[in-house]
N, C-alpha and C positions, 0 to 999 in steps of 0.2 A: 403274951408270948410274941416274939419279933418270926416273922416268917420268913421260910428260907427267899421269896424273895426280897425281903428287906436284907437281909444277909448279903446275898449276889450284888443288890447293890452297893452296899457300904463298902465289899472286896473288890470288887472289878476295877474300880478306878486306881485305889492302891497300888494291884497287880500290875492294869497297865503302868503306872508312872515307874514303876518296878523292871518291867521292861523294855522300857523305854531307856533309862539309865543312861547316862554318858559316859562314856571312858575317860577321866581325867587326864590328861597328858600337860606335867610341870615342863616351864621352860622357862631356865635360872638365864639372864642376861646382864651386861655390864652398863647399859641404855637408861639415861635421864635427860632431862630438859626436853628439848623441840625432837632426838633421838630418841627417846622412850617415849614418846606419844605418838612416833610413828607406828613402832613397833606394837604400841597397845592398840593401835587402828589396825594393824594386817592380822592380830590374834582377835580383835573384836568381831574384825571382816570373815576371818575364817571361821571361826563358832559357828556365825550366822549364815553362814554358807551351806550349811550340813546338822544333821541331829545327832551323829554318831559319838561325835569323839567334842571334850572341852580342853580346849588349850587356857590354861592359867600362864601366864607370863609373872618373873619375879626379879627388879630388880637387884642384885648383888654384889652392886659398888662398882668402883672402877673396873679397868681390865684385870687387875693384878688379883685383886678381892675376889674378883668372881669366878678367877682360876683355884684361887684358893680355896674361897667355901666350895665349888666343883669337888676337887680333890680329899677334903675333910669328908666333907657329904658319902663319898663313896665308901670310904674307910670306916662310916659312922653305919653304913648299909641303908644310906637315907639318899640316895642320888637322884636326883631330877632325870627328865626321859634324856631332856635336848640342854646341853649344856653350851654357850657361845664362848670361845675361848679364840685369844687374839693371835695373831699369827707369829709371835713370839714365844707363845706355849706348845706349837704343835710338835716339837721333838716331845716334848716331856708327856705329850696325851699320845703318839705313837709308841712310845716306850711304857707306858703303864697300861701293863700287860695285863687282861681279863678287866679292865676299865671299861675300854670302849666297844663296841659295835659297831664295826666299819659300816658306811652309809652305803657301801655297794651292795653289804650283805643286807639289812635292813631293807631297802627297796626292792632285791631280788626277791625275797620270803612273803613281801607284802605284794608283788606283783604289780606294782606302780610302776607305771610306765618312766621310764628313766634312761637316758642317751648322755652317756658323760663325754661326747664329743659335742653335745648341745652345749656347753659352756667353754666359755671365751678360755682358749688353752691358756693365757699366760697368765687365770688366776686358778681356770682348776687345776694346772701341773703343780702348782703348789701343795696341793690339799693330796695328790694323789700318791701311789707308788709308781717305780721304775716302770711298773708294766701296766699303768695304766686302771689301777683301780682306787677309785675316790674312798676316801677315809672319811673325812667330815664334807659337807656341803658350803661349798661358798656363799656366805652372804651380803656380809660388810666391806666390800673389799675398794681401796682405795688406793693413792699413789701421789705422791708430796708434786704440787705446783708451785708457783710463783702468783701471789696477789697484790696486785697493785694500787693505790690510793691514787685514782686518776686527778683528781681534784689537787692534791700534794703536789703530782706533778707541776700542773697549772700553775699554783702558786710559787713554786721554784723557779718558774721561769721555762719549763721543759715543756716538750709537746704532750700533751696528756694520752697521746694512743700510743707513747712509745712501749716498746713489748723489747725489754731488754733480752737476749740470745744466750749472752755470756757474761761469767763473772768479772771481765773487766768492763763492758758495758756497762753491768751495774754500779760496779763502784765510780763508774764519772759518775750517773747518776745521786749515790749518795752521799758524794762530796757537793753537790750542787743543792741538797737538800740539805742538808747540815748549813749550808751558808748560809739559805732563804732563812733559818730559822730551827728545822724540824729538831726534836729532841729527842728523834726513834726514827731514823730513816729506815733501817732492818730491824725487822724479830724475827722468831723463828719457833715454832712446835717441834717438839720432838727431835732433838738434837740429834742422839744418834742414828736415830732411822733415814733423817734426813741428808744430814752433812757426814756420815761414814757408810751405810749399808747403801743409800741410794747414790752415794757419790760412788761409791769403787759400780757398784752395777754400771751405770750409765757412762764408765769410763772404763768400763773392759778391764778392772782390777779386782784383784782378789779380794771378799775380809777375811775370808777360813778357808783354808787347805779342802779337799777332798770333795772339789766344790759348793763351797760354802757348806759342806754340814751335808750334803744332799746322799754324797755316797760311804758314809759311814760314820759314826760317832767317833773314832781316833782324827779327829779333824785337829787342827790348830789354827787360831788368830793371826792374821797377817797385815792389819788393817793400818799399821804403821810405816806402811809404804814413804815413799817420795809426794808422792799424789797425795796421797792425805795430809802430810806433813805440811804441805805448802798450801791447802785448802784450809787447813787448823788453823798454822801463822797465819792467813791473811785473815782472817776472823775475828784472831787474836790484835791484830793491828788495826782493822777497823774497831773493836769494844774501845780500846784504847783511845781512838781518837776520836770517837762518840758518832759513827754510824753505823755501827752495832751494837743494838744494846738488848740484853740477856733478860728472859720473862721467865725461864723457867725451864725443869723438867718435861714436864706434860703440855698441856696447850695453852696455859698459861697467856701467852702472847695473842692469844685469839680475842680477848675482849679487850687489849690496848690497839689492837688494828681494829678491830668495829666499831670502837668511839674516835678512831681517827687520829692517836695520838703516833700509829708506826704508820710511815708513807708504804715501805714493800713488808711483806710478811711472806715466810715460806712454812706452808703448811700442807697437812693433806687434802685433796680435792674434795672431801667430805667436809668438808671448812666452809664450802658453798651455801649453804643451806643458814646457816648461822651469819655469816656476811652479807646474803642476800636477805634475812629477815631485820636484822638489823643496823646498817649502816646507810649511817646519810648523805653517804656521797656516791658519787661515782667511782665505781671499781673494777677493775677489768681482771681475768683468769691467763696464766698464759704458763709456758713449758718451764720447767726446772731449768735454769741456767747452767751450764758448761764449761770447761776448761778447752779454749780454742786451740790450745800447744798438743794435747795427747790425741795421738792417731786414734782416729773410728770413732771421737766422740762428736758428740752425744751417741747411745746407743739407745737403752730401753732401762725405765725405770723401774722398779718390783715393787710388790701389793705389800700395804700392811692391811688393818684393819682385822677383822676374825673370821672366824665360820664357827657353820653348826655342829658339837660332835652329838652323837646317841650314846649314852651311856649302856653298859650291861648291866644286867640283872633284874629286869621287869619281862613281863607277860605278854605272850603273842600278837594280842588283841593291842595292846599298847602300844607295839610295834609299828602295828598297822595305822593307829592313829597318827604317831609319829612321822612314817612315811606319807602319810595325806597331806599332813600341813607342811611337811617340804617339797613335796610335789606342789602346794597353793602356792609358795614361795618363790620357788623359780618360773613360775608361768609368766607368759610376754608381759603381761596386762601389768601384775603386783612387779615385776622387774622394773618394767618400765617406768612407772610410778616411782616409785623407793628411789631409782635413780634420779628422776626427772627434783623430787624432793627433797633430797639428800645431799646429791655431787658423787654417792658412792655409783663405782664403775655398773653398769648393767651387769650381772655376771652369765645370761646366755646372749650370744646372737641375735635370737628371737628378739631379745627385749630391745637390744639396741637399734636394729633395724625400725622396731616398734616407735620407737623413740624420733629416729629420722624423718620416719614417714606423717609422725605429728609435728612435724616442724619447731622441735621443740630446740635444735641447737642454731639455726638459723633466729629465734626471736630472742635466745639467751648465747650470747657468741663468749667461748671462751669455755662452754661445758662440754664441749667433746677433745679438748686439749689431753685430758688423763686419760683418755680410752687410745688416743692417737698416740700417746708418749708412751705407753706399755706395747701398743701391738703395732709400732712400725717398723720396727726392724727382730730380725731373728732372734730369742735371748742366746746367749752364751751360756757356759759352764759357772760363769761370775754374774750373773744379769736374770739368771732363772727365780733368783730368792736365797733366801739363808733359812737355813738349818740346823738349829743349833740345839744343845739340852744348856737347861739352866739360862735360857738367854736373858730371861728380863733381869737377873741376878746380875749378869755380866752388864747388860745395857745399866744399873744402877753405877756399876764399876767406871763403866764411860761418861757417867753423868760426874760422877764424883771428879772425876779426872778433866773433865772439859771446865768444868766451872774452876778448877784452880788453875786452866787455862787465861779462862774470862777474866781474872782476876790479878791476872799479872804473874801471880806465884810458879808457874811452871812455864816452860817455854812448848810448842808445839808439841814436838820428838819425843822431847822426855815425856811428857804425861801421856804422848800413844804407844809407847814402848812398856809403859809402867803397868798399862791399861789392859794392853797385849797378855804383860807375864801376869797380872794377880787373874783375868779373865781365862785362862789356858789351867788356872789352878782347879777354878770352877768346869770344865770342860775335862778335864781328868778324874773330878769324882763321878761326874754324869756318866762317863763312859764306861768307869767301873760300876757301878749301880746298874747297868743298862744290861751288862751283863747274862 
């Protein structure tokens, strides 16, 4: 006969592991290569931080996949707690109503200490409403520079610290590279974030009515201005004459500037991390270049990159997990960090200060350029961000229409006019659905 205290002991250990338990908390992200190992270090970090709650991290493909399996997931009644979605989805996850769980409300319930004046206004006015309450959490948040191949220079015959200002600067530049030889004087990531959403910001031009999408879905495209038209053409005239040459939709263009084969590349300042692990030359970081002729430019350039939303439909306790690990996230220390490893902007005060105070932009010159280029001047009604439903739809429409640019087939105008009216179609169903 087994006695009840052989019993006691075989159950008690059980019990405690029992209650002991973790709260699971899934976090679906868009993160691979040297990006997804950061982020499985700050979920590794955090676990082991605490006994309460297990953060599982899950990659989900690019941005677009991971917007998508997000939104499948929910409709399937299978949604992850924390979902990262890029700052081109955020009209469509404020519009899909009983989806999410604003992060003000979330932190309020869980009682995590939380100050959304803590965070650098010109990424979390993005993420927020008119009156100042945070919907997702900024995490990834970035803002397109100018990368140089110091070394390229050298070999053309130029001074290697030159830090071009503006876009005729650069093209003496890449007509002087093109003669030494180069066969990629320019690339560039990210076409329309780059050369349309962050050219009209930084030059006080509209892309959409109702600034940019910000104050109500009846917005319309405008991005076919003068200003862009003549920013297109000359793009269009250097593909043509072979110092600009076209890598792609996405970032594409990121591992022909790391082997050295593009002397400038304009990408986003989260490009740092990747350039600085692997390229063997000398390279230097410096501001998005400008148009010298339009009054007040340069101004201020807007974040892409993503944030965190909280999905609805899970349990208190879950909640609460949730809110722990984005309270771990925004702390000086993991900010600090994440930025100092990444290029992505610090997204509180805290961090960045953090950041100065380790002398970490002084030994690495050229990383405090994308925090300086976002918050030196006031934004505007055009320079705050875009807002838009359906946009990565629309940005597909601009990509369509920029490469029959690159290619001779279209002239500037016409393919931003074209880009304009099929993009405004998509922006009429969004509006009616939004309903």
């Amino acid at each position: 006969m087994i006695s009840a205290a052989a019993v006691l002991t075989a159950v008690l250990p059980a019990m405690t592991g029992m209650a002991a338990a973790q709260t699971e908390i899934q976090v679906w992200h868009a993160f691979s290569g040297r990006l997804g190992e950061l982020i499985d270090k700050q979920i590794s970090d955090f676990n082991a931080s605490q006994g309460d709650y297990k953060v599982v991290g899950t990659n989900k493909g690019n941005y677009s996949e991971a917007l998508n399996a997000g939104i499948a997931a929910f409709r399937a009644g299978e949604q992850p707690h924390i979902l990262q979605v890029f700052e081109v989805g955020t009209a469509t996850m404020m519009a899909a109503k009983g989806a999410v769980k604003p992060v003000y409300e979330v932190m309020a319930e869980s009682q995590e200490p939380f100050d959304p004046s803590a965070y650098l206004a010109p990424v979390a006015g993005y993420y927020t409403t008119a009156d100042g309450q945070m919907l997702s959490l900024p995490y990834n948040s970035s803002t397109p520079v100018l990368y140089i191949n110091k070394d390229a220079l050298k070999a053309a015959g130029l001074d290697p610290e030159t830090k071009p200002a503006t876009w005729p600067e650069v093209e003496e530049i890449l007509v002087k590279l093109k003669e030494s030889g180069s066969a990629c004087p320019l690339t560039t990531a990210w076409q329309s974030w780059i050369h349309l959403e962050n050219l009209g910001a930084y030059h006080d031009a509209p892309f959409a009515t109702k600034s940019n999408g910000f104050e109500g879905t009846d917005t319309e495209l405008v991005f076919n201005g003068d200003l862009q038209a003549k920013h297109i053409g000359k793009m269009a005239e250097w593909a043509k004459n072979g110092l600009f040459s076209y890598s792609g939709r996405r970032n594409e263009g990121g591992a022909r500037f790391r082997s050295g084969e593009c002397a400038l590349f304009t990408e986003s300042s989260a490009g740092y991390a990747g350039v600085k692990a692997e390229a063997a030359f000398e390279f230097a970081v410096t501001n998005l270049p400008y148009w010298p002729d339009v009054e007040g430019a340069p101004l201020n350039t807007i974040i892409g990159g993503a944030s965190l939303w909280v999905m609805s439909g899970h349990e208190a306790e879950e909640y609460a997990g949730a809110a722990k690990f984005l309270t771990y996230l925004s702390s000086a220390e993991v900010q600090a960090q994440w930025h100092q490893d990444t290029g992505y902007l610090p997204i509180t005060t805290a961090a960045y200060d953090l950041t100065k105070e380790q002398g970490f932009y002084n030994e690495n010159p050229g990383t405090d350029v994308a925090i300086l280029q976002m918050t030196g001047k006031a934004p505007t009604a055009n320079s705050k961000g875009i807002r838009l439903g359906n946009f990565d739809q629309v940005r597909t429409i601009i990509d369509e229409e920029l490469e029959a640019v690159w290619q001779g087939q279209k002239d500037a105008k016409a393919a931003l006019d074209e880009a304009v009216s099929r993009g405004n179609e998509l922006l009429r169903r969004f509006e009616q659905a939004s309903r």
